[in-house]
VODO-194640 format. One record per atom (N, C-alpha, C, O): residue number from 1; atom name; z negated, x, y. Coordinates in steps of 0.2 Angstrom, whole numbers. Layout:
// VODO-194640
PT	NUM	CA	Z	X	Y
...
END
This chain:
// VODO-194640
PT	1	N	-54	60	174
PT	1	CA	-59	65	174
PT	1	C	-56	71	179
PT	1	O	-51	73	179
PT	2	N	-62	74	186
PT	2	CA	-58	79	186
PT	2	C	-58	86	183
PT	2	O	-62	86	178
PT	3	N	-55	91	185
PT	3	CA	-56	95	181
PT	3	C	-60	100	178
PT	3	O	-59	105	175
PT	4	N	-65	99	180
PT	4	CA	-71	103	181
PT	4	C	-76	99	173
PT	4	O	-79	102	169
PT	5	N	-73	91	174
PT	5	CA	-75	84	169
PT	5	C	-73	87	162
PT	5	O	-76	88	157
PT	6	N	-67	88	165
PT	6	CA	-61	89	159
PT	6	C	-63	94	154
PT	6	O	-63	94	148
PT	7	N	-64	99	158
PT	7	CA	-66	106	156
PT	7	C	-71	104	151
PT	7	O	-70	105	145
PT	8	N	-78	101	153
PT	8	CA	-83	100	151
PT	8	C	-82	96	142
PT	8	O	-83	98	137
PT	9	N	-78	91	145
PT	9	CA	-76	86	140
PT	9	C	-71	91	133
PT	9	O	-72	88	128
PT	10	N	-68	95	134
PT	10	CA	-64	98	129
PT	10	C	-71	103	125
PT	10	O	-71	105	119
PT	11	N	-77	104	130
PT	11	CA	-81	111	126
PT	11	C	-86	106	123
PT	11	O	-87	109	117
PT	12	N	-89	100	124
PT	12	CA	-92	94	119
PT	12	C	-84	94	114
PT	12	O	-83	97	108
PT	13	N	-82	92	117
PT	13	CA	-77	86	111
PT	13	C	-76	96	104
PT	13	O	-80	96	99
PT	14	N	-73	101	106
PT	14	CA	-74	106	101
PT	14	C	-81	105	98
PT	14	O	-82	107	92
PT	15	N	-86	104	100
PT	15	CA	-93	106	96
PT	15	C	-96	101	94
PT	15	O	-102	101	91
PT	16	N	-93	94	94
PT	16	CA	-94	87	91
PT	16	C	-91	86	85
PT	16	O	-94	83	80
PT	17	N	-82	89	88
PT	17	CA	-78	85	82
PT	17	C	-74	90	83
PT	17	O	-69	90	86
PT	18	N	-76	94	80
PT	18	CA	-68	101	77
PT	18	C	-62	100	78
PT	18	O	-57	102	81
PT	19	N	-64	95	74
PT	19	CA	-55	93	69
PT	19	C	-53	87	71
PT	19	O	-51	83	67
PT	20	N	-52	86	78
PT	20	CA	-51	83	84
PT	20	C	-45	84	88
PT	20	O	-46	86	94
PT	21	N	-38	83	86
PT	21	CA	-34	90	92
PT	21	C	-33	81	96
PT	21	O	-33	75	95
PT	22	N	-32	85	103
PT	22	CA	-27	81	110
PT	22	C	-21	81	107
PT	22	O	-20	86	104
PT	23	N	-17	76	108
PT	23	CA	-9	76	109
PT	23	C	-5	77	113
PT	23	O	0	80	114
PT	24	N	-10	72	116
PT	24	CA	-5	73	123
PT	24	C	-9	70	129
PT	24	O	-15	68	128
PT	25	N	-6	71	134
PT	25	CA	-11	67	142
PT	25	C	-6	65	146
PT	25	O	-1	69	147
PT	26	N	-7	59	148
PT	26	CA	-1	57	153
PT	26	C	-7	54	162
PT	26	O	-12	51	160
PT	27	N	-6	55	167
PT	27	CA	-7	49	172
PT	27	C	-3	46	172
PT	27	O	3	47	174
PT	28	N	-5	37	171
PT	28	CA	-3	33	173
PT	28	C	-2	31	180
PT	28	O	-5	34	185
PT	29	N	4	25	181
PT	29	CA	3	21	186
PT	29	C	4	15	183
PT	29	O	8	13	179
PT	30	N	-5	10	186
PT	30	CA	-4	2	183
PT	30	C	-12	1	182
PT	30	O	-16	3	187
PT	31	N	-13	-2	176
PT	31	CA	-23	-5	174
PT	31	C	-25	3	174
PT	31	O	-29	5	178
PT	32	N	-22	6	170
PT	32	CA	-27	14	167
PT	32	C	-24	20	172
PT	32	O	-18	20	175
PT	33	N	-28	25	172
PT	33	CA	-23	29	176
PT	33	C	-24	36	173
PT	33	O	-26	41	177
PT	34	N	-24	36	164
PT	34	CA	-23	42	163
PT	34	C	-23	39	155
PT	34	O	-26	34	154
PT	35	N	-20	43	150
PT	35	CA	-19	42	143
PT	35	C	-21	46	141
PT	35	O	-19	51	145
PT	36	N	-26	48	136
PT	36	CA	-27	54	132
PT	36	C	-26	53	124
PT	36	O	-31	51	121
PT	37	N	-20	54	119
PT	37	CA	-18	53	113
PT	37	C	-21	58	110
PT	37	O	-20	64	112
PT	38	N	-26	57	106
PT	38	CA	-30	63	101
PT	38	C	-28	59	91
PT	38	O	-26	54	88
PT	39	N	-28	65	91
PT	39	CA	-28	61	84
PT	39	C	-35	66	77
PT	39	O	-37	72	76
PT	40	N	-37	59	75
PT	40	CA	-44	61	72
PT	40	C	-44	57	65
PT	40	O	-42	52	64
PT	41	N	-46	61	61
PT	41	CA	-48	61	53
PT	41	C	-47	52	51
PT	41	O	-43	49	47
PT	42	N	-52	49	55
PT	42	CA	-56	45	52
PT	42	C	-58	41	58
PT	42	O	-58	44	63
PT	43	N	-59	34	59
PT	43	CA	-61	30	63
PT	43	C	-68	31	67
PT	43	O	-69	29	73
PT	44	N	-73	35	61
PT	44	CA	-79	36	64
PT	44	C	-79	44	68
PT	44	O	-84	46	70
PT	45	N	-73	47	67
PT	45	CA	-72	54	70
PT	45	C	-69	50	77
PT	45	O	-72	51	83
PT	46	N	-66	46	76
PT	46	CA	-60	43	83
PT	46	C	-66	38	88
PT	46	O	-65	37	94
PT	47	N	-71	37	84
PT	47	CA	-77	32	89
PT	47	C	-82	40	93
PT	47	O	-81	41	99
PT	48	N	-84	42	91
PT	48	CA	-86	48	92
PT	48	C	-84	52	99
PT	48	O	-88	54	103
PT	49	N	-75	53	99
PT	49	CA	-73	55	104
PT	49	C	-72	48	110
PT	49	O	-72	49	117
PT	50	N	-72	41	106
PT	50	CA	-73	38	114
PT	50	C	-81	36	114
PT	50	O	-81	30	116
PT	51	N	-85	38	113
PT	51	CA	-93	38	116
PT	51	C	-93	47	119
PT	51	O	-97	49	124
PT	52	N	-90	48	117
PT	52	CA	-91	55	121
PT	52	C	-86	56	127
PT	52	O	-88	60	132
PT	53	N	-80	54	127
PT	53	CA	-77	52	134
PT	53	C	-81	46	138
PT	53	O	-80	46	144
PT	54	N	-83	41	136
PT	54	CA	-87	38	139
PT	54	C	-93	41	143
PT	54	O	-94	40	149
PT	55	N	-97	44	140
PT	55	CA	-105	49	141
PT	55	C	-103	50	148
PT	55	O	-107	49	153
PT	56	N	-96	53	150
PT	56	CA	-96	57	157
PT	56	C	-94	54	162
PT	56	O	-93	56	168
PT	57	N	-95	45	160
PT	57	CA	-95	39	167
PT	57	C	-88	40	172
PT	57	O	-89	39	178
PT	58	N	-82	41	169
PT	58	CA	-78	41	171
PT	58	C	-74	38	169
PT	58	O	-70	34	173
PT	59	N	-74	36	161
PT	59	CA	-68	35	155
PT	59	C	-71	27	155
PT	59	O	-76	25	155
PT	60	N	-64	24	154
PT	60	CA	-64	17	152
PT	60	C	-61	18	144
PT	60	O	-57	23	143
PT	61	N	-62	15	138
PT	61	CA	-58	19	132
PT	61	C	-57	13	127
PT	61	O	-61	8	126
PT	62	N	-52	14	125
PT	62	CA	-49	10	120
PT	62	C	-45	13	114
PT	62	O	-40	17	114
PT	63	N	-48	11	112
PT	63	CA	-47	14	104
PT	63	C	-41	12	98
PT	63	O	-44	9	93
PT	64	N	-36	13	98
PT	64	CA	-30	9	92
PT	64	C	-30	13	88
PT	64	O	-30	19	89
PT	65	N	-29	9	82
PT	65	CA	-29	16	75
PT	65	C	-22	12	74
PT	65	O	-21	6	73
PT	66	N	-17	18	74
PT	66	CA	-9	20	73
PT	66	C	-10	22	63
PT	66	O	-12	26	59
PT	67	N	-6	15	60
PT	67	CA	0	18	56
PT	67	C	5	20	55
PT	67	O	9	15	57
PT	68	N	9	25	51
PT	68	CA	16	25	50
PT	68	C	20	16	47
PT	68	O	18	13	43
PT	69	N	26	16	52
PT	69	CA	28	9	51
PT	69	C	30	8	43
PT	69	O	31	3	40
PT	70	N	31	16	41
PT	70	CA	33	13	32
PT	70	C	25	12	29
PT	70	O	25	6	26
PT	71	N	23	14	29
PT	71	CA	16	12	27
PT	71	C	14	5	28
PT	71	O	12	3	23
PT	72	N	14	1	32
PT	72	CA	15	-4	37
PT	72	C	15	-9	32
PT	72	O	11	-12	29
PT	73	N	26	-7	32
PT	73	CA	30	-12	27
PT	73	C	27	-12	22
PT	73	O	25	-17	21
PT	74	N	26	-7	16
PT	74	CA	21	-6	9
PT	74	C	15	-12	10
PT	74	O	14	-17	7
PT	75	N	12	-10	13
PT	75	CA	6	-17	16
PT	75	C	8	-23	14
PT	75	O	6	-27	10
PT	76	N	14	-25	20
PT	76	CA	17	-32	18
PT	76	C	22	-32	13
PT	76	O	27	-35	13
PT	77	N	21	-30	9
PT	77	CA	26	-30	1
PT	77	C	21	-31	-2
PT	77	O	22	-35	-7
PT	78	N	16	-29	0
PT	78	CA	8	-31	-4
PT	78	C	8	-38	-5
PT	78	O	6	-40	-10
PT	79	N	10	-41	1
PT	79	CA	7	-49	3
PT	79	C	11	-51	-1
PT	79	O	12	-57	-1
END
């Protein structure tokens, strides 16, 4: 995004999804060439922000829902 994008995309993402923070941003070098880590409530809060970084025709966006690896292990003690 440039930053003009950028700008735009932080004053939507506040009035879409509050409770939405950035983590971090990195530029890549490789397939993607930019990382944006947000972390959001809920999957339908985390969809939200990639159709809205998508909207501005810049963003290719991929979506992974992170757990903690102990939580993980609990899972498979389940199994």
């Amino acid at each position: 995004m440039s930053g003009q994008n950028d700008e735009e995309f932080e004053r939507q993402l506040q009035k879409h999804c509050p409770e939405v923070r950035r983590l971090a941003s990195y530029a890549l070098l490789g397939a993607y060439d930019f990382l944006h880590i947000f972390e959001a409530p809920d999957a339908k809060v985390a969809t939200k922000v990639a159709v809205l970084a998508n909207s501005f025709g810049v963003a290719m966006t991929q979506t992974l829902t992170a757990i903690p690896f102990s939580e993980f292990k609990e899972i498979l003690e389940e199994i």
